[in-house]
N, C-alpha and C positions, 0 to 999 in steps of 0.2 A: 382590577381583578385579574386581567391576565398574566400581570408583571407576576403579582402574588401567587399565582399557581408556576410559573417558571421556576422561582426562589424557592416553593416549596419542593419541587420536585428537582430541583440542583440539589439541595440541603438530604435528601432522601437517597439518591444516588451516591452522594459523598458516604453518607450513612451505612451504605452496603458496601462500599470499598474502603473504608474501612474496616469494617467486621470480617470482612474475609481476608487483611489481615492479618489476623490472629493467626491465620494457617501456615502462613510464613516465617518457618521457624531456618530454612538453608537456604546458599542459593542456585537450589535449581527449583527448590521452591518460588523461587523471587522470579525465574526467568520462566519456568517450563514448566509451574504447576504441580510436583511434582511427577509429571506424567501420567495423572491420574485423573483424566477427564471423561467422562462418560458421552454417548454418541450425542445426542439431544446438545449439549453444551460445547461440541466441537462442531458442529454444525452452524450452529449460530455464531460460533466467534469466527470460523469460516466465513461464513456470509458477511459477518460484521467488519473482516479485511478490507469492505472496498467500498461499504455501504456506509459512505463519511459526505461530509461536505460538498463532493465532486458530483457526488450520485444523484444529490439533492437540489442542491442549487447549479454546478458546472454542468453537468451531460443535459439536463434539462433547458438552460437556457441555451446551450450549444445546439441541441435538439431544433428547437424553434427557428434558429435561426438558417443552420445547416443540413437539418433533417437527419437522416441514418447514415448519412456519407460523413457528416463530421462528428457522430460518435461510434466510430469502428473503433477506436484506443478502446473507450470504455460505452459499455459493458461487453463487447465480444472479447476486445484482447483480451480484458482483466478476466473475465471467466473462463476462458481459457487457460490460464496462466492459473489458474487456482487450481483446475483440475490435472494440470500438466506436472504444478509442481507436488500435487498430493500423491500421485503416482508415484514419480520419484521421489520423495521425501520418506513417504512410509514403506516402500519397498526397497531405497537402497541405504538410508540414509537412519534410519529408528533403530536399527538393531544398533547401530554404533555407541550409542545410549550418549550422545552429545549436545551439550548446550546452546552453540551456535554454527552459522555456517561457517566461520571463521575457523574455530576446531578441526573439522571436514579436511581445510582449504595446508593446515598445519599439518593434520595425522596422513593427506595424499601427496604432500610437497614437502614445503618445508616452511620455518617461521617468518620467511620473506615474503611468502605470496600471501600467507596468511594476514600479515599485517598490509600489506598492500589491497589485498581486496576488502579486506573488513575498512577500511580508509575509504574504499570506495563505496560501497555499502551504507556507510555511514552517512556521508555527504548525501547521497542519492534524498536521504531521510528529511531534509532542508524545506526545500518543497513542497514535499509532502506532507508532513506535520504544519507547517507554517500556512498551508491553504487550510485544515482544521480548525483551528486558531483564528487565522481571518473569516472563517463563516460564524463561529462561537462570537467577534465582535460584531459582524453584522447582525446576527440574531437580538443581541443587547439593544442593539442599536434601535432594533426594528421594532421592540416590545415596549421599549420604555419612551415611542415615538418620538426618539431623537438626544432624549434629557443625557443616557446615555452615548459617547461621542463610539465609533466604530476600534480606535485606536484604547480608550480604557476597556470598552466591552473585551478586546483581545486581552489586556493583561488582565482580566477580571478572570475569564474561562479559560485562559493556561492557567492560573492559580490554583482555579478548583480542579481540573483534571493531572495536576500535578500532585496536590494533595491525597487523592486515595492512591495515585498509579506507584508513586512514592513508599509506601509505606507496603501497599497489597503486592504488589507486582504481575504477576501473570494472574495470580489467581483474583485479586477484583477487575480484572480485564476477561478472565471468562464469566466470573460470576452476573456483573453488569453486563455484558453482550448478552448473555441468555434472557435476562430481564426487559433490555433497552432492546430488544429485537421483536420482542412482542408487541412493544409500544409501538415500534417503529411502523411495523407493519400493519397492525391493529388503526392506530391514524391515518397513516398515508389512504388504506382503502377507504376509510369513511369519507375523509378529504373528497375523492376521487369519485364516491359515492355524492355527492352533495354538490359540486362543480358539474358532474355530467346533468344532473337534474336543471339546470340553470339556461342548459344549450335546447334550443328547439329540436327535437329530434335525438336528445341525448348523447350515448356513447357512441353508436352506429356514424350519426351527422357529422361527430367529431374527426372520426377516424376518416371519412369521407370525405372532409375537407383538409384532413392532412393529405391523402393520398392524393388528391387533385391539387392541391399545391405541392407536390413534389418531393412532402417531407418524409417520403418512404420509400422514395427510391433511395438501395444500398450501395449498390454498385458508381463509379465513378463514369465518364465520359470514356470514349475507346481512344484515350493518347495516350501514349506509355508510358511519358512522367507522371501522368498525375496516376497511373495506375500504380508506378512505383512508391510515390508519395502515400497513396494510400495506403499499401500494404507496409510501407514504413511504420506507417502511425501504428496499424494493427501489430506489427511484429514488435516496436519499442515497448509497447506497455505486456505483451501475450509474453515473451521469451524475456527484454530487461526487468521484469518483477518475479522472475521467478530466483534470482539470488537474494534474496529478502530476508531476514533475520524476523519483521514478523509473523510472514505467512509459515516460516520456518518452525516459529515458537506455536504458534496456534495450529498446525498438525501435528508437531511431533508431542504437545502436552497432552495429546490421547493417551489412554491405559494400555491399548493395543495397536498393533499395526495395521489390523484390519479397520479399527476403529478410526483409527485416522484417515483412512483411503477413503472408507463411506462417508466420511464427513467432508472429507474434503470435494466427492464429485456432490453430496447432497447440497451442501452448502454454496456452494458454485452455480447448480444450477437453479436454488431461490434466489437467486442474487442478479441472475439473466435476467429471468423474467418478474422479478418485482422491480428492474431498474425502469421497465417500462411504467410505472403508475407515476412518479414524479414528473417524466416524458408527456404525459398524459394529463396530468393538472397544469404544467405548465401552458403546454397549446390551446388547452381550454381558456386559458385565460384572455388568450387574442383575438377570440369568436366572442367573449361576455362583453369585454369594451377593448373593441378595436382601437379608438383614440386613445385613449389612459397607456394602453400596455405597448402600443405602437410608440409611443414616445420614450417609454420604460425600456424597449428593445436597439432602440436608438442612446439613451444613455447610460443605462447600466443595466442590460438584464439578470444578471443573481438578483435584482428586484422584484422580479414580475410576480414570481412563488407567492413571495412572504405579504406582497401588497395585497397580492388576490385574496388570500386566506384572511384578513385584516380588513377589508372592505365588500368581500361580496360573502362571509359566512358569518356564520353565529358564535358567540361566545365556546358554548362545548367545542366546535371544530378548531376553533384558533387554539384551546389550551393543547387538544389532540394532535392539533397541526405541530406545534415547536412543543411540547414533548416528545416528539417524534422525531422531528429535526434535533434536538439537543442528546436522542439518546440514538440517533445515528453518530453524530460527531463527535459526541464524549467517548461511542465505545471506537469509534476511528483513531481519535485524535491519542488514548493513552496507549495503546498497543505498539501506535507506533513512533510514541514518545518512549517508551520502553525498549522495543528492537534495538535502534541504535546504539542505545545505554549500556545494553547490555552485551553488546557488541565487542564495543571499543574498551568494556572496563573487561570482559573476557581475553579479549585477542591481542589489544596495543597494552593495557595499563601490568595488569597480571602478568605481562613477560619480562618485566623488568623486576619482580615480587613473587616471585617462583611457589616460594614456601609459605606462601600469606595463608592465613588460617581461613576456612568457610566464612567465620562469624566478621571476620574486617573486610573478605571478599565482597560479603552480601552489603555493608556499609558504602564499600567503594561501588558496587552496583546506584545505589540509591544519589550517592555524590553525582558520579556523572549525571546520572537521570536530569538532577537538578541544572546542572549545566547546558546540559544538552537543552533541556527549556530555555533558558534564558537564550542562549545563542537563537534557536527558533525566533523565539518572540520578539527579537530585534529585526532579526529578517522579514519577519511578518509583516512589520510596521512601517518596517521601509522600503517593501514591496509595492510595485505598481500591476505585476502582474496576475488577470483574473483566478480564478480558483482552478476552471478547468487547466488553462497554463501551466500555473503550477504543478498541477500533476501529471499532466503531459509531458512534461521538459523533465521531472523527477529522476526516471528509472534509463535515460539515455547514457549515463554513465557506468551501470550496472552492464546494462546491454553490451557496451565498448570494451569494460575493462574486469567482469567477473562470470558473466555468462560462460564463457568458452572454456574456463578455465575449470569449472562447476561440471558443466557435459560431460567435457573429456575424461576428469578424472573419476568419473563415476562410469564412463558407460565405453573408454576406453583404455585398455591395458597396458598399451605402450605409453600413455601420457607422461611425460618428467618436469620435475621444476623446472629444467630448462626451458620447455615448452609452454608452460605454464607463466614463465615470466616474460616469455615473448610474445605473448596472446597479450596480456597485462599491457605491456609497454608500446607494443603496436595497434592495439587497439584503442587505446586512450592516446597515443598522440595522434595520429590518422582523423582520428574523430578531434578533438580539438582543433588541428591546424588547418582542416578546412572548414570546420564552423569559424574561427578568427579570420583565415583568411581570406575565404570564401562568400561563407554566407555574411561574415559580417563588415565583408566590401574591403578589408584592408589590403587586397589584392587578388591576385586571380584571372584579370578580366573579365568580360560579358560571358564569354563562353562558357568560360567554370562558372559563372553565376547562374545562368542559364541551367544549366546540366545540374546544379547541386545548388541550387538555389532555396526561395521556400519552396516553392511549388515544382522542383528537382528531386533526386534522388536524397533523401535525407543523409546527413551527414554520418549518425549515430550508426546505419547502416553499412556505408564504410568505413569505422570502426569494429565491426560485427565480422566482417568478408576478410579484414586485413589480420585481428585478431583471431580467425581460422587460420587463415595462412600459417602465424605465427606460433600456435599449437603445433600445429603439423611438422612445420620445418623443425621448430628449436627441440623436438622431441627424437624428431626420425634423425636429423645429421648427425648427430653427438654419439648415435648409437650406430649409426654406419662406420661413420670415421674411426669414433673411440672406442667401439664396444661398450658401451654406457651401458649396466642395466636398468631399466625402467624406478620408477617410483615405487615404492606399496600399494599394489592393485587394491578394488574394493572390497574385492572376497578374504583376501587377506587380513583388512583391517575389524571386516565383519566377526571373521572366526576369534580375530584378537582380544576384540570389545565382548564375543560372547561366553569367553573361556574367564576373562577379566568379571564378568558378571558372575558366572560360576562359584568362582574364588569367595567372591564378597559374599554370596550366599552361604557356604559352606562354611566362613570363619569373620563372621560377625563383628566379632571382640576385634581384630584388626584393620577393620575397619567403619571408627565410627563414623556416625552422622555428623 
C-alpha cells in the first residue's frame, strides 16, 4: 500500500511538471521563469534551495551523532547564505536583467573569468545533485523493503526528476516547490507530532535528554584549531553557496526586486527553523529503542529516519512521511539539476555559437540538462561518500575559486580581470595543493598536517585568504605601474541593462521574443 501511494504521488508530480511546461515558450523562461514569480512561490522555492536530502536525512543523522556543533555548515551556514545572497542578488544584481551568474562574471570582467568560474560552479553541482539522487535511491530502497536495490532506486529518481525539469525548467521547479513544500512541511510536523507522543514525557523529555547529552551545545571546545575548523565549516557552506546559479535563478525569477529580497529573508528563515523537526524525529528515535537505532547509528545512520517511520507509525504517517521526503528531494534535486545546465550551455557552450537563435538556445539548455544527469548519476553510484559529505565538500571550490571574484566585482570599483583572474587561479591552486599535499598526506609533514589537517585550519579556507590577496594585488599593481583603468563598475552596467530595457520597451517589433 505504501509503495502504491509513493508511485501515485511520483506520477502526480511528474504531472505538474509537466503542465507547467506548457509555459515555456523561451529561454529565460526555461532558466528564470520568466521573472515572473509572485511572493508565496519564491519563498518556497527559497526554502526549497536547501530543504533536500541533506536536510532530511544528512543534518539529522549528523545531529545525533555530533549534536549542534557538527551541523554549523547546515542549517546556520546555508541560511545564512540564502539571506546574504538575497541581499545581494536583488539589490545588485536584478536590475541587470541576466540569466546567470556566469553573464555577471562576463559583462564585469571579461569571457575568461566568466567561463572559468561558471566551470567552477558547475563542478561544485557534482555533489550536490549526486547526494539528491542517492537519498531518491535510498527512499526506493526503503519502501519497496529492499526488492528495490539502492543503485536502481537512484537511476529510477534521476529519470523522473529529469523528465518534468527537462521539459518545464524553472518554471515546474517553482511550481512543484510551492506544492512539495506544503507536503513537506505538513508531514514532517505530523511525523514529529506522533514520535513525541511515543517518548515518556514527550517533546519537553526529548529535548532534555538532548540537552544533557550534550546534543546542544553550539559552540566548540576553547582550542583554536578546532575553533578554526569550525567556523571553516560554517564559513564553506554560508559565503561558498552564495556563487550559485540556483539560489541565483530562484531570486532573481521574482517579478520584482523587492519581491525577491522578501523571499529570499522569508524563506531562509522557514528553512532555519523547520530544519530543527527532522533534527527532532531523528533523536527521538534513540530514546524509542535504544538497541535497534544504536546499532543503526553504528552502521549507517541515513537509516535511523526512514526505519522509525516504518516500524513505530501507522500507515497514514509513513505515506506522509516519504511524501514529504520525495517532495523535499524532488524539489532539491531538479533546481539544482537545472543551475548547472544552465550555466554551462549559457556561459561555455553559447560562446562558441554567438548568433544561436532563442528556439536551439532553449534546445541546447535542455541537452546539457540531460548530460549533466547522466554524469551525476554515475557519480552517485560510485560514490562512497554519505549524503551530509557530499554536500559539505560541494561548495569548497566555489568558495576558492568564484566567491572573491563575485564580492569584488560587485561591491568594489577598482576590481579588474586581472584581479579577478588572480583571485581565480590562486585560490583554486592554494586550496588544491594543500588538500593533495597536506591533508591528503602526499607531503608536508606532521606539522602542516597538524596545522591544516582534518581537525586544522581548513584548506578551502586558504584558498579564500589567498584568493583575497589575489583580487587585491592583480587589481591595484597594474593600475599603479600601468595606469590600467578599472573594469565596468556595477553602476555602470546597472544604468546599461536599464536604458537596454527602455529600448526594448519602446520598440517592440525589434526586438522579438
Amino acid at each position: 500500500m505504501l509503495l502504491w501511494f509513493v508511485i501515485l504521488y511520483l506520477m502526480v508530480s511528474v504531472g505538474i511538471g509537466l503542465f507547467a511546461a506548457t509555459r515555456v515558450h523561451s529561454a529565460k523562461d526555461f532558466a528564470v521563469a520568466g521573472r515572473s514569480l509572485p511572493l508565496p512561490v519564491v519563498t518556497a522555492t527559497v526554502f526549497a534551495t536547501w530543504f533536500g536530502a541533506e536536510a532530511v536525512f544528512g543534518v539529522s543523522a549528523t545531529f545525533v551523532k555530533d549534536g549542534l556543533t557538527g551541523v554549523v555548515a547546515d542549517p546556520f551556514g546555508s541560511s545564512m547564505c540564502l539571506i546574504i545572497a538575497g541581499i545581494l542578488f536583488s539589490r545588485y544584481l536584478y536590475r541587470l536583467n541576466i540569466l546567470t551568474l556566469g553573464d555577471f562574471y562576463r559583462m564585469r570582467y571579461n569571457r575568461v573569468v566568466e567561463v572559468l568560474t561558471t566551470i567552477c560552479i558547475v563542478a561544485s553541482y557534482l555533489g550536490w545533485v549526486a547526494a539528491q539522487i542517492k537519498a531518491l535511491g535510498l527512499i526506493f530502497y526503503v519502501v519497496t523493503d529492499g526488492a528495490v536495490s539502492q543503485e536502481t532506486g537512484m537511476i529510477l529518481g534521476a529519470a523522473i526528476v529529469l523528465t518534468y525539469t527537462t521539459f518545464g525548467g524553472m518554471f515546474s521547479v517553482a511550481i512543484l516547490d510551492f506544492v512539495q513544500m506544503a507536503v513537506s512541511m505538513g508531514g514532517l510536523l505530523f511525523i514529529a507530532w506522533i514520535v513525541s507522543g511515543k517518548v515518556d514525557g514527550g517533546t519537553s523529555a526529548i529535548v532534555s535528554h538532548a540537552s544533557d547529552a550534550g546534543k546542544l551545545k553550539f559552540f566548540p571546545e576553547m582550542d583554536p584549531l578546532k575553533w578554526i575548523a569550525f567556523l571553516g565549516a560554517w564559513v564553506t557552506m554560508m559565503l561558498g553557496s552564495i556563487p550559485q546559479q540556483d539560489v541565483f535563478q530562484r531570486v532573481t525569477s521574482a517579478k520584482s526586486a523587492n519581491i525577491a529580497l522578501w523571499g529570499s529573508l522569508i524563506g531562509a528563515s522557514i528553512y532555519f527553523c523547520f530544519t530543527f523537526v527532522p533534527m527532532f524525529i531523528a533523536y527521538s528515535a534513540t530514546l524509542i529503542d535504544p538497541e535497534m537505532f544504536g546499532k543503526l547509528l553504528e552502521e549507517d545512520t541515513q537509516l535511523v529516519l526512514p526505519t522509525l517511520v516504518l516500524q513505530h507509525t501507522p500507515l497514514v504517517a509513513q505515506v506522509l512521511f516519504f511524501g514529504a521526503v520525495l517532495s523535499a528531494i524532488m524539489s532539491c534535486s531538479s533546481a539544482t539539476l537545472l543551475a548547472p545546465s544552465v550555466s554551462f550551455a549559457e556561459n561555455v557552450i553559447k560562446g562558441f555559437w554567438p548568433r544561436m537563435g532563442d528556439h536551439h538556445f532553449l534546445w541546447v539548455m535542455r541537452a546539457t540538462l540531460v548530460g549533466f544527469a547522466c554524469l551525476v548519476l554515475a557519480f552517485a553510484l560510485n560514490s562512497e561518500s554519505s549524503i551530509f559529505e557530499m554536500v559539505e565538500n560541494a561548495y569548497k571550490v566555489t568558495l576558492a575559486g568564484a566567491f572573491v571574484p563575485l564580492i569584488g566585482g560587485i561591491l568594489w570599483k577598482r576590481a579588474t580581470s586581472q584581479g579577478a583572474l588572480a583571485a581565480i587561479f590562486g585560490g583554486l591552486l592554494s586550496w588544491i595543493l594543500v588538500e593533495v599535499l597536506v591533508v591528503g598526506g602526499a607531503g608536508g609533514g606532521e606539522y602542516a598536517y597538524a596545522l591544516v589537517g582534518e581537525e586544522g585550519i581548513p584548506p578551502q579556507l586558504i584558498g579564500l585568504a589567498v584568493s583575497a590577496v589575489g583580487m587585491v594585488a592583480g587589481s591595484l599593481l597594474p593600475q599603479w605601474v600601468g595606469h590600467k583603468v578599472p573594469g565596468r563598475p556595477l553602476h555602470e552596467l546597472q544604468h546599461h541593462a536599464a536604458m537596454e530595457t527602455h529600448h526594448i520597451t519602446e520598440h517592440p517589433r525589434h526586438h522579438p521574443r
